[in-house]
N, C-alpha and C positions, 0 to 999 in steps of 0.2 A: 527866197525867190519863189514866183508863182507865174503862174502864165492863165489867162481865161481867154474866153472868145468874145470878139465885137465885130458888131455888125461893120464894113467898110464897101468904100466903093468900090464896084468891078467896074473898071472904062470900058468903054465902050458897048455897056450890055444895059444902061441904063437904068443897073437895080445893083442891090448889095451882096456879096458874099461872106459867106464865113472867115475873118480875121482873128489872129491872135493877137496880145497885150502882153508881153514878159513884163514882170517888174521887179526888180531887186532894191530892198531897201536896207537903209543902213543908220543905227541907233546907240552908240556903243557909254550913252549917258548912268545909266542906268549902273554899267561897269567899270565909273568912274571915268569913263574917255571927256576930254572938252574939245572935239571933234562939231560940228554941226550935224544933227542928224540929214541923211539925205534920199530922193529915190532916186531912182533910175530906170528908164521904159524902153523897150524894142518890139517889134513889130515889123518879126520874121515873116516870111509869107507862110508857116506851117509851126505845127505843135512838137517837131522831131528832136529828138536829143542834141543834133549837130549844131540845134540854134541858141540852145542853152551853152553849148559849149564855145560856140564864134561868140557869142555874148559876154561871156567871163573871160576870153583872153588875156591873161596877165595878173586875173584873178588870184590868191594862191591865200588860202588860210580856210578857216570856217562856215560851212554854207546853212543855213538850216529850209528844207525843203520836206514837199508831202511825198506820198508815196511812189509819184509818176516813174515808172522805168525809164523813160527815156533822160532822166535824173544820173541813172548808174553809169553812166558812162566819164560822166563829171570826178569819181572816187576811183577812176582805172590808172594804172601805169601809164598806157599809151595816151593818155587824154593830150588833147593838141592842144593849144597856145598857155600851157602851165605845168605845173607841177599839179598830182593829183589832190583834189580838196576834201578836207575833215568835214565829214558829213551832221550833219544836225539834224537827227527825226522830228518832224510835228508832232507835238503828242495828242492831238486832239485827233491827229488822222490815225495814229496806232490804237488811241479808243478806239474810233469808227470801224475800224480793219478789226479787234478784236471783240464788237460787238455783232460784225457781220456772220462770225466764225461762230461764237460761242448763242448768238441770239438775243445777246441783253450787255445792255454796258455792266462793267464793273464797279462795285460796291466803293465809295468812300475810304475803306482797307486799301485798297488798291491807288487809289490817288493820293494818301498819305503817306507813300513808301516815294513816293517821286521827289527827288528833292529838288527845294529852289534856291537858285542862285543868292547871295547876301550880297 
C-alpha cells in the first residue's frame, strides 16, 4: 500500500488542490497463488492514518508498507473495521532511513544477509 499527492479539482475556486491517490495492490503469483493479480485506488480527501484504515476495512492478513506513521495504527489492537494486520517493511525505505542515519547506504554484506523469498 502507498498513498502520493495529485493535483485534483477544488469546485468552485476554479484551480486545483492538493489531492491524495492510496493504492493497494495485490500479486500473490509469484507465491504460487492463481488469483489474478489486482489494484485497488481511493482518494480520501487527506493523507491521515483513518483513511488508510476506512480503506482496508475487512482487510485482515499481510500489508507490506513504507515508513509513514500514520501506517501504525493499521498493526494496533484497537484498529477499526479488522483484526490488527502483519506488517511488511519496504526495504528500500529501511535503506533510505538507515542511510539518512548513518550518512551512506550499506555495503553489499548488508543486502546479502536479506533473504528472498523461493
Amino acid at each position: 500500500m502507498d498513498e502520493t499527492t495529485a493535483p485534483v479539482l477544488d469546485p468552485g475556486r476554479g484551480t486545483t488542490k492538493t489531492g491524495y491517490l492510496w493504492a493497494l495492490a495485490r500479486d500473490d503469483r509469484p507465491r504460487g497463488g492463481e488469483d489474478p493479480p489486482g489494484v485497488s485506488t481511493s482518494t480520501p480527501p487527506g493523507r491521515a492514518g483513518e483513511n488508510a484504515e476506512t480503506f482496508l476495512t475487512g482487510f485482515d492478513g499481510i500489508l507490506q508498507i513504507d515508513g509513514y506513521q500514520g501506517y501504525n495504527r493499521l498493526a494496533k489492537p484497537s484498529r477499526k473495521g479488522g483484526a490488527p494486520v502483519r506488517v511488511a517493511h519496504c526495504w528500500a525505505h529501511v535503506l533510505l532511513s538507515a542511510s539518512k542515519i548513518g550518512g551512506r547506504l550499506p555495503g553489499p554484506a548488508c543486502c546479502s544477509t536479506i533473504p528472498t523469498p523461493t
